[in-house]
C-alpha positions in Angstrom: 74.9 -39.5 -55.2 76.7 -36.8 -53.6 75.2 -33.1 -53.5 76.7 -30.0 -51.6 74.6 -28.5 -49.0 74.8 -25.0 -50.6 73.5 -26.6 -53.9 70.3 -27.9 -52.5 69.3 -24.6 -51.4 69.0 -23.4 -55.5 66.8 -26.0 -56.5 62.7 -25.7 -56.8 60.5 -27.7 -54.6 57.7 -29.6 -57.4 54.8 -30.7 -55.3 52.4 -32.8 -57.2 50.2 -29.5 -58.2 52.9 -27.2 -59.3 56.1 -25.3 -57.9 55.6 -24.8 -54.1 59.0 -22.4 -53.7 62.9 -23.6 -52.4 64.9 -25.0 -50.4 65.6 -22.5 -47.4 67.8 -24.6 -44.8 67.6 -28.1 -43.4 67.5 -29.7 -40.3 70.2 -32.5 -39.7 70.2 -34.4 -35.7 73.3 -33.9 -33.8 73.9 -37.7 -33.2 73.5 -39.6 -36.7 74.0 -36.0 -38.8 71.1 -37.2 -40.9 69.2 -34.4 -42.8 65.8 -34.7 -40.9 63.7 -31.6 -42.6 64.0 -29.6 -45.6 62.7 -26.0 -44.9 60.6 -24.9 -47.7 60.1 -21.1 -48.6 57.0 -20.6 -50.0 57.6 -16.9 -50.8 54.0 -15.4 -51.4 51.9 -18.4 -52.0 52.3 -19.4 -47.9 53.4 -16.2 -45.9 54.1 -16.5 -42.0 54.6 -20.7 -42.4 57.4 -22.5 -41.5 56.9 -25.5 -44.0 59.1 -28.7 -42.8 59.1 -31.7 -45.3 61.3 -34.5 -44.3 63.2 -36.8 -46.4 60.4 -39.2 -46.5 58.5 -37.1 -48.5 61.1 -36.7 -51.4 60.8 -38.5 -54.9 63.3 -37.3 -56.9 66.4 -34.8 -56.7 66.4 -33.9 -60.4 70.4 -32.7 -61.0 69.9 -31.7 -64.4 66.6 -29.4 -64.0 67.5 -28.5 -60.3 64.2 -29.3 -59.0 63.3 -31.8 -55.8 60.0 -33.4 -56.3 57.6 -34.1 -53.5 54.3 -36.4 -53.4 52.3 -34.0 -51.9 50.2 -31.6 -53.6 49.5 -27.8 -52.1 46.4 -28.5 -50.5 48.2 -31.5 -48.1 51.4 -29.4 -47.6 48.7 -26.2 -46.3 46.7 -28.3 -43.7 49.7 -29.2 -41.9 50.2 -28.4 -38.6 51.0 -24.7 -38.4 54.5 -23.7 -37.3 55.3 -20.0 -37.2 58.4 -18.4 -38.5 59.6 -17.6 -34.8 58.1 -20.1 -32.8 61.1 -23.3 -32.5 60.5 -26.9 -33.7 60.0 -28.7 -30.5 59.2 -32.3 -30.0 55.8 -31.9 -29.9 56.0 -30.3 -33.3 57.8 -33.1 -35.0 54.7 -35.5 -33.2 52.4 -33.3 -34.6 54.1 -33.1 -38.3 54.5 -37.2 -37.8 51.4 -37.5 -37.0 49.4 -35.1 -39.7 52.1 -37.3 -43.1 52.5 -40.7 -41.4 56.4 -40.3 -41.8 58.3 -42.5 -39.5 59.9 -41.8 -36.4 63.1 -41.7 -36.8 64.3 -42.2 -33.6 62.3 -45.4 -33.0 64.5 -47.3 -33.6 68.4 -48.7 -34.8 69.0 -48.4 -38.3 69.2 -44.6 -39.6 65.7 -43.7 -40.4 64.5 -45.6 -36.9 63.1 -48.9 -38.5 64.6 -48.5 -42.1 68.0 -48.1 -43.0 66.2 -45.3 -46.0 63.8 -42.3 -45.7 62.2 -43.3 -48.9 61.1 -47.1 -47.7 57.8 -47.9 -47.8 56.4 -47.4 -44.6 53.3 -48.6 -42.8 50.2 -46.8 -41.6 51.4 -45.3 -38.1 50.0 -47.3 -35.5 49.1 -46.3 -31.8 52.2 -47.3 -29.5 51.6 -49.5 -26.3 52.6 -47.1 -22.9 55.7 -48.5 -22.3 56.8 -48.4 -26.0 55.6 -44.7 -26.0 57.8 -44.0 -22.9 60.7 -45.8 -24.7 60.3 -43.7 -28.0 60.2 -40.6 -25.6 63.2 -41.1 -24.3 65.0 -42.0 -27.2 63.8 -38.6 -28.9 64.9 -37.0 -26.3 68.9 -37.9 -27.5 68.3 -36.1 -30.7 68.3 -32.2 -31.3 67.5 -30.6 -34.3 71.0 -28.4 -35.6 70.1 -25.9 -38.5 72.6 -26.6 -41.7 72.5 -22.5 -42.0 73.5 -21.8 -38.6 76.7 -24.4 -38.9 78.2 -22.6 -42.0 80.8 -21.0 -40.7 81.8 -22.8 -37.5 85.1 -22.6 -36.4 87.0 -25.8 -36.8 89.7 -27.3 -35.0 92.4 -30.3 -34.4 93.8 -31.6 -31.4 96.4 -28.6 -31.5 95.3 -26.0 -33.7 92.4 -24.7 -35.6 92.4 -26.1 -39.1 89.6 -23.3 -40.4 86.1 -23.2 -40.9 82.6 -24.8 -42.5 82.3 -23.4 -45.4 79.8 -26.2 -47.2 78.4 -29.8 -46.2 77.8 -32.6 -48.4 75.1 -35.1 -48.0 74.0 -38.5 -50.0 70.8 -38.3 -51.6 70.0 -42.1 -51.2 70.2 -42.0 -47.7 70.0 -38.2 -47.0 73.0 -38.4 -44.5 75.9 -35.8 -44.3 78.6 -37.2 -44.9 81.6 -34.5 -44.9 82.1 -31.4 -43.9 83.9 -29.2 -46.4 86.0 -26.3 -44.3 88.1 -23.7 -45.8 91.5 -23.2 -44.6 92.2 -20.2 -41.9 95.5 -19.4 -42.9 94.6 -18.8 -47.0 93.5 -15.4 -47.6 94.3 -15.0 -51.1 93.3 -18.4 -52.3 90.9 -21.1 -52.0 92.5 -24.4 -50.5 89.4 -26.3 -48.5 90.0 -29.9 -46.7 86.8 -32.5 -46.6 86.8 -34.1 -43.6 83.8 -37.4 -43.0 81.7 -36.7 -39.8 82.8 -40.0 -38.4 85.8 -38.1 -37.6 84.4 -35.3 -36.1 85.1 -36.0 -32.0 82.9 -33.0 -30.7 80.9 -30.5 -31.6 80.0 -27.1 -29.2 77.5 -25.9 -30.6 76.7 -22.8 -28.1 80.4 -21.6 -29.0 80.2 -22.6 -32.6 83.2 -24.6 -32.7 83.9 -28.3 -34.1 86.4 -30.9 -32.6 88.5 -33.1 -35.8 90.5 -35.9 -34.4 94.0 -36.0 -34.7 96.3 -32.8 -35.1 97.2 -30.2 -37.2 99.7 -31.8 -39.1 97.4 -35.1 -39.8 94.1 -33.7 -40.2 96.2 -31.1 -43.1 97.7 -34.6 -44.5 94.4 -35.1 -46.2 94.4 -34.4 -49.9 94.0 -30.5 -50.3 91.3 -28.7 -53.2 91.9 -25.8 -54.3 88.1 -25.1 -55.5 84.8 -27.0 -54.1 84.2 -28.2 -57.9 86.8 -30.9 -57.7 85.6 -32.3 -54.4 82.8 -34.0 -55.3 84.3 -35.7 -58.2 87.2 -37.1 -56.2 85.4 -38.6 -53.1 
């Protein structure tokens, strides 16, 4: 199913012991836009943590009671490997994290989730890599960077000739945990809402230090697209 971004970020987190807190942001890679980590706050019951669960961890996304359910109970998600609130997720902290739940590595490999097409496959113990598999796995993390779905609200977007307006949501599939499309409002509507959903496959560039994305095509094709005048009718049309 289809979910906006913004939704996600309401619903309670059920580990296996109780409520552990929300959604706070996620983590998608800047090459397959796949939601790589769900950033948990745990208000009072886990101060000063940075709590990253990734997709592989998920049971179910509950629509109806707005709750994502987790396999782990407190106790596993507290030993983790500590990750303060300012320090940044680096590749040694996803190694570590890897490491500590046994999720895969999702760059090792073709398919979307490295080996599996699915971050909810079963997956098998981790296993020591040989050297030169290692140094292969090393490089091929090294292609992926961590973009924060917070931090992209709000980028300026733009066609060929023109900007066409800005990201106001994101919407990602909950079988695959992929985004899909970008939802961006349109610049030159100030006293109305008219948005236009565009799928990341067309997105040609991103800059991320200027905050800016690239749509193929121009002004005049990318605004061909069908037109909503409220995100509520979005997801029921695509």
């Amino acid at each position: 199913m289809l979910f906006f971004t913004s939704d996600l970020k309401s619903y309670n987190i059920h580990a296996a012991d109780g409520e552990m807190g929300k959604v706070k942001d996620m983590y998608f890679d800047d090459e397959k836009w796949a939601i790589r980590y769900a950033i948990v706050d745990t208000r009072k019951w886990l101060p000063g943590r940075r709590v990253l669960l990734s997709p592989s961890s998920f049971i179910t996304l509950n629509e109806n009671d707005k709750h994502l359910e987790v396999e782990y109970d407190k106790e596993k998600v507290r030993n983790s490997p500590s990750i303060s609130e300012e320090s940044a997720v680096t590749k040694d902290t996803e190694d570590s994290l890897i490491g500590y739940y046994g999720w895969s590595r999702y760059w090792a490999g073709n398919m979307l989730w490295g080996a599996n097409d699915r971050p909810l496959a079963d997956f098998p113990p981790p296993e020591e890599p040989q050297h030169e598999v290692y140094d292969q796995q090393l490089e091929e993390q090294s292609r992926y960077d961590l973009r924060s779905e917070d931090e992209t609200i709000g980028f300026k977007v733009h066609a060929n000739d023109g900007k066409i307006g800005s990201v106001a949501d994101m919407i990602f599939d909950s079988e695959y945990w992929k985004l899909r499309y970008i939802v961006v409002q349109d610049s030159e509507t100030f006293t109305e809402e008219q948005y236009y959903v565009y799928h990341t496959d067309q997105i040609e560039s991103v800059d991320w230090f200027e905050e800016d994305i690239y749509i193929k095509g121009t002004l005049t094709e990318t605004k061909n697209a069908a037109q909503y005048n409220s995100k509520e009718q979005i997801l029921t049309s695509l």
